[in-house]
N, C-alpha and C positions, 0 to 999 in steps of 0.2 A: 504494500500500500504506500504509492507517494506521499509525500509531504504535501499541506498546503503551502502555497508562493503567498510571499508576504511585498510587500514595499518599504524601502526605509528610504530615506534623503541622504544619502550616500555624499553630496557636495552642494554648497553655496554659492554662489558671487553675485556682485552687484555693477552697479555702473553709475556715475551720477557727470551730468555736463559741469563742464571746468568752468564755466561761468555763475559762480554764487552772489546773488540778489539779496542784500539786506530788506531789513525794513525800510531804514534812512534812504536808501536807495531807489527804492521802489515808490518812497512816500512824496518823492520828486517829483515822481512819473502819475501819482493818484493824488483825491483827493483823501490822506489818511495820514497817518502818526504809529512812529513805532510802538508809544504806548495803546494806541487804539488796536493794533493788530497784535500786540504781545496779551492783553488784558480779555479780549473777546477767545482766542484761537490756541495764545500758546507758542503762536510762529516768530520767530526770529531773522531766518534766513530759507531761502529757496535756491534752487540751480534752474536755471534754465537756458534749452540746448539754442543755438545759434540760429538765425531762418534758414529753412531751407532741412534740417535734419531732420531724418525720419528714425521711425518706432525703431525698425530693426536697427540702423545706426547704432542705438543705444543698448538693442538688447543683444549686438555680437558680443560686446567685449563681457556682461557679466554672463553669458551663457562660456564662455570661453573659460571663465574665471573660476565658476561651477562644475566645469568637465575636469579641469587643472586635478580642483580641491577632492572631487570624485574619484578619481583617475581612473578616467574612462574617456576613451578617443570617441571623435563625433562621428564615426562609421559603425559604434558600435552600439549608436543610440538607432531604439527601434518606431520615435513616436518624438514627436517634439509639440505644443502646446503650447501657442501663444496669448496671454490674456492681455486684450489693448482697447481702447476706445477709442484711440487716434491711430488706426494701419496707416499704413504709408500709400494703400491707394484701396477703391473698393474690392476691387482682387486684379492679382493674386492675391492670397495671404501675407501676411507680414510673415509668418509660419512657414513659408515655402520658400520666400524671401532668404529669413536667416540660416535656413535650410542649406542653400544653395552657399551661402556667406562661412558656413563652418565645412563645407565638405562632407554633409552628413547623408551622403548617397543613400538611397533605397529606405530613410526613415518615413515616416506617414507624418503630415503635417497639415495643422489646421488654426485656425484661430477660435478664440470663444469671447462672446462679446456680453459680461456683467459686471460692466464698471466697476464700481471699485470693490465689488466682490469676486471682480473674471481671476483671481491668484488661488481663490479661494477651488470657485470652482474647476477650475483646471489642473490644480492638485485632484480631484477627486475623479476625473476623468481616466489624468494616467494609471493614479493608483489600483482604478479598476481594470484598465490594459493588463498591467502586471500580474495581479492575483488571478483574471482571466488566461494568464500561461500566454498571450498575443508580444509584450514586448518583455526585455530584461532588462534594459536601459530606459529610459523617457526624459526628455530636457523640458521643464515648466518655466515660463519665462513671461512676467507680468511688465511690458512696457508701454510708457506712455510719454506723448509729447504735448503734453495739457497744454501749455502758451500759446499754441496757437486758436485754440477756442475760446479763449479770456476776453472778457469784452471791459476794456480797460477804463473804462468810465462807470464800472459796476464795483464800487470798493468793495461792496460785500462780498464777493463772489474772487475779484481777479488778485485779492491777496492771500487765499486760502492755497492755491497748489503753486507744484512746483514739477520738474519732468524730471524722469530716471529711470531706470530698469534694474531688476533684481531678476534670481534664476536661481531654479535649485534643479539635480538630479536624484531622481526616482530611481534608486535599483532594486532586481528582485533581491528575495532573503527570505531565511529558512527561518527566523525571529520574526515578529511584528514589530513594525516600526510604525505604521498607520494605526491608530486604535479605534479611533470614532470618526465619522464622517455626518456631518447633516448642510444638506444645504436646502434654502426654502424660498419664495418669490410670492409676489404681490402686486400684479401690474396695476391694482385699480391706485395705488398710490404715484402711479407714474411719472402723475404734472408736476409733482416737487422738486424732480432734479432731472436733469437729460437738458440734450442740444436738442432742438423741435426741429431738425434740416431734412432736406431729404435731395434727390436729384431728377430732376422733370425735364425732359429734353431738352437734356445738354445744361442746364440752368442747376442754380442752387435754390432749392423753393423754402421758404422757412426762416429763422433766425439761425442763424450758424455760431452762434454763442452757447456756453452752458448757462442757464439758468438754475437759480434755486431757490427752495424758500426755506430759510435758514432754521426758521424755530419748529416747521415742523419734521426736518430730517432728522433736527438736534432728537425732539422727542421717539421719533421711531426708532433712531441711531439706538439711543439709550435703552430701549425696552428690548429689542430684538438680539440684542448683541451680549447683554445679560443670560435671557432665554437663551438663547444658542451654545453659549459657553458650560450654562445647568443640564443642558441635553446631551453636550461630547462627557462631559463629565460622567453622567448618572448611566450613558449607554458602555464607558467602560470599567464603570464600575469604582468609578471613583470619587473623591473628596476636592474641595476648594485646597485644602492642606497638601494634598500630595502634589497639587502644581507646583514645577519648579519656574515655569516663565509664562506668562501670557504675553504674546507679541498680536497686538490687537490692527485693524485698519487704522492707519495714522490719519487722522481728520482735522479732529481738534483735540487740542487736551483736554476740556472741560468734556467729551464724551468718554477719551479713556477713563479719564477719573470718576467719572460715574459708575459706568461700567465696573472699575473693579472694585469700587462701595459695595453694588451691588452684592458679588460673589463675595466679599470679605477680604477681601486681596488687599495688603498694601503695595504702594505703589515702588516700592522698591523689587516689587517681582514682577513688575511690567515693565516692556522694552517700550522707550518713548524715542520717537527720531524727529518727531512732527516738529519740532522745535529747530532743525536746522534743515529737514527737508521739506517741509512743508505737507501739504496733500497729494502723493505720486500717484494715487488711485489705485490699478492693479499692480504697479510696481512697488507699493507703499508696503505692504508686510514682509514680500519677499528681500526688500533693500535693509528693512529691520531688522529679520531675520538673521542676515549675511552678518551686519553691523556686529548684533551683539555673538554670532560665531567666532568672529572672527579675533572680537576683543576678551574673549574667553567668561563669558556669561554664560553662554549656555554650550553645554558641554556633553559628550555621549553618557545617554544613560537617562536625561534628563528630559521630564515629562513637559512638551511644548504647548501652549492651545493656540493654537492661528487661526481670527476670525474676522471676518469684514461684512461689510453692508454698502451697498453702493444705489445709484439708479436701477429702477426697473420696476418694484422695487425689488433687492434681491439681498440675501443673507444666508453665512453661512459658518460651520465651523472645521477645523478639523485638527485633534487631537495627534499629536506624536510623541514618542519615544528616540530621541539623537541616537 
């Protein structure tokens, strides 16, 4: 009798543009104040990539960085999985794109589009490739080029994000490294957040801005992201106590902190980045992630929860084992 195939995150890397955006900086360009956006948000500073760069631009080098840390060559990934809200064009894929960019011949590759939860969901995706015996490698790779849908006369909105990409590798394993998985959707909330654009012969029809309505994302943020975290928990059977890190969607800080009110969590076992990267959206967990790997926070062994909430509406968790 085989063994069941399991997934673990076998490697990290991130990527963020060399150009870093203060508040003072920024607050030139809007109508805002560094304490206005430090006292609402939590934000400090953002990167944002140059005109003209695209998704995959940013998602080669931390997928490359992720293979390194894995060590695993990109011929021997069987699935790669890109989560973006900004591709680089309607298709092909940014997924087939980066594909083509790492030499990763003969892997299957696609995009998935649930803003700032597509890191989430796209981990859940591979993770089932795997356990399904279909691939033994998988690259997940959450990147975004938010700047250029900021509508720069909207303070509320165009000092929240920031662009970058993060990437982990998915390999099989005869351990569990995936423990809980939930991911959940809510279209009737829709009008709160999203670009209303679309493409009408040949034209752009719509607002090609992101819009949002700030108090009520705050509220949904807050409730769903709790719940989701009590549900990876209780489906593996475990406790607020035995997390060793929540690495939450970087949004605001006044929502992580709620959030881990919520669960009982202080905030010294949550990874926070939203303070220097601002909102990367699907790149924002995975770039967190990397961060505190890398700085030796979270370490093999140690129980992760990674969870986001983004437009659609869309939410989700998913529990690991380094």
């Amino acid at each position: 009798m085989s063994l069941p195939i399991h997934a673990r995150i076998s490697g990290t890397g991130s990527h963020l543009p060399a150009r870093r955006v203060s508040n003072e900086e920024l607050a030139a360009r809007v109508d805002s104040s560094d304490e206005w956006i430090r006292t609402r948000t939590g934000i400090a500073a953002r990167h944002f990539a140059e005109p003209g760069t695209l998704a995959s631009e940013l998602a080669e080098p931390a997928a490359r960085r992720a293979l390194e840390a894995a060590g695993v060559h990109a011929g021997q990934l069987g699935l790669i999985v890109v989560a973006t809200s900004t591709p680089d064009a309607v298709f092909p894929s940014t997924a087939c794109v980066l594909q083509a960019r790492l030499g990763a011949t003969g892997a299957a590759a696609f995009d998935l589009q649930a803003a700032c939860s597509g890191f989430v969901y796209a981990l859940v995706q591979a993770e089932q490739a795997i356990r399904a015996g279909r691939v033994r490698h998988a690259l997940v790779v959450g990147t975004e080029v938010f700047s250029r849908i900021l509508d720069w006369d909207d303070r509320a909105t165009c000092v929240l994000f920031g662009d970058g990409a993060g990437a982990v590798v998915l390999s099989a394993s005869d351990s569990p490294g995936v423990l809980a998985a939930h991911l959940h959707a809510d279209g009737s909330q829709a009008g709160i957040l999203g670009v209303q654009a679309r493409f009408e012969a040949g034209r752009v029809e719509g607002r090609a801005f992101l819009h949002m309505d700030g108090n009520s994302v705050f509220r949904f943020a807050v409730r769903v992201l709790a719940e989701a975290a009590e549900e990876a928990l209780h489906t593996a059977g475990l406790t607020a106590d035995r997390l060793d890190w929540l690495v939450p969607h970087q949004a605001n800080v006044r929502i992580i902190e709620a959030t881990a009110k919520k669960l009982g969590l202080s905030m010294e076992r949550v990874v926070v980045t939203v303070d220097h990267h601002a909102n990367t959206s699907a790149a924002s967990i995975p770039l967190a992630l990397d961060e505190a790997v890398r700085d030796g926070r979270i370490r093999p062994g140690h129980h992760v929860l990674l969870e986001g909430v983004g437009g659609g509406f869309t939410w989700g968790s998913v529990l690991v084992r380094m």
